[in-house]
Residue, then its C-alpha position, 0 to 999 in steps of 0.5 A: x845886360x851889361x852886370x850879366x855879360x861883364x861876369x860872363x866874360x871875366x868867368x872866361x877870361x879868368x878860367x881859361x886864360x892860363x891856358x894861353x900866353x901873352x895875352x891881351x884881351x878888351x871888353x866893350x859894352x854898349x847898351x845894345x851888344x858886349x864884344x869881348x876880344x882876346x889875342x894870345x898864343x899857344x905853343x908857336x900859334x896866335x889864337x884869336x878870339x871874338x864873343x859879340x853879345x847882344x839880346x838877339x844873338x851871339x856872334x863868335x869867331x876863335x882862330x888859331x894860326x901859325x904865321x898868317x896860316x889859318x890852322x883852324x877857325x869856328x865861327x858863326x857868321x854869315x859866310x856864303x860857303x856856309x849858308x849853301x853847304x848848310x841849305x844845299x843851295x843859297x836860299x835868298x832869304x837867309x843870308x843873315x843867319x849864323x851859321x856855325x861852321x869850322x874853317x881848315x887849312x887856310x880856309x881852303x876846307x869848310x865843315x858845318x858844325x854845332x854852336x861853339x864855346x870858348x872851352x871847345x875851342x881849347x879842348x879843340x888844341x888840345x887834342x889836335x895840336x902837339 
């Protein structure tokens, strides 16, 4: 696992690091899961990245803020909102799914979404933010 992920997260770091500034990024590899965290901006914004890897899953959470404003936020984990919105109800068997979701203005708003990669996220600034 370890070869395979280290050459995944240093293609994402490598292709889409330009894209951001004053970046700062960690990779930590256990034999059971690779976390990769980055902190950057964008413009006026900090941009704030996390890919948890393990054999079963990935885990991921991209936010960008102005301040300690939450502009936007994708992420897939097991949020209540998330699970209700996606099952109509809160099912009591699914609290551990990874649900992918979007997060706007502060949190206040929640959207289902499809799974997301580094590369939506920019493309998601891109055509979103001036």
């Amino acid at each position: 696992m370890e070869t395979k992920v280290t050459k995944y997260f240093n293609k994402l770091i490598k292709k889409n690091i330009i894209f951001f500034s004053n970046v700062n990024y960690k990779i930590d590899i256990t034999p059971i899961r690779a976390i990769l965290k980055i902190n950057a901006n964008y413009k006026n914004y900090r941009v704030f990245i996390t890919e948890l890897l393990s054999k079963d899953y990935r885990k991921y959470n991209f936010y960008l803020l102005k301040k300690n404003y939450v502009i936007v936020g994708f992420d897939n984990s097991q949020d209540a909102r998330a699970i209700k919105l996606k099952f109509k109800k809160k099912p009591k068997n699914k609290f551990n799914l990874l649900v992918p979701h979007q997060h706007l203005k502060n949190k206040t708003i929640l959207k289902l979404t499809d799974e997301i990669f580094l590369e939506d996220f920019i493309d998601w600034i891109k055509k979103n933010v001036i």
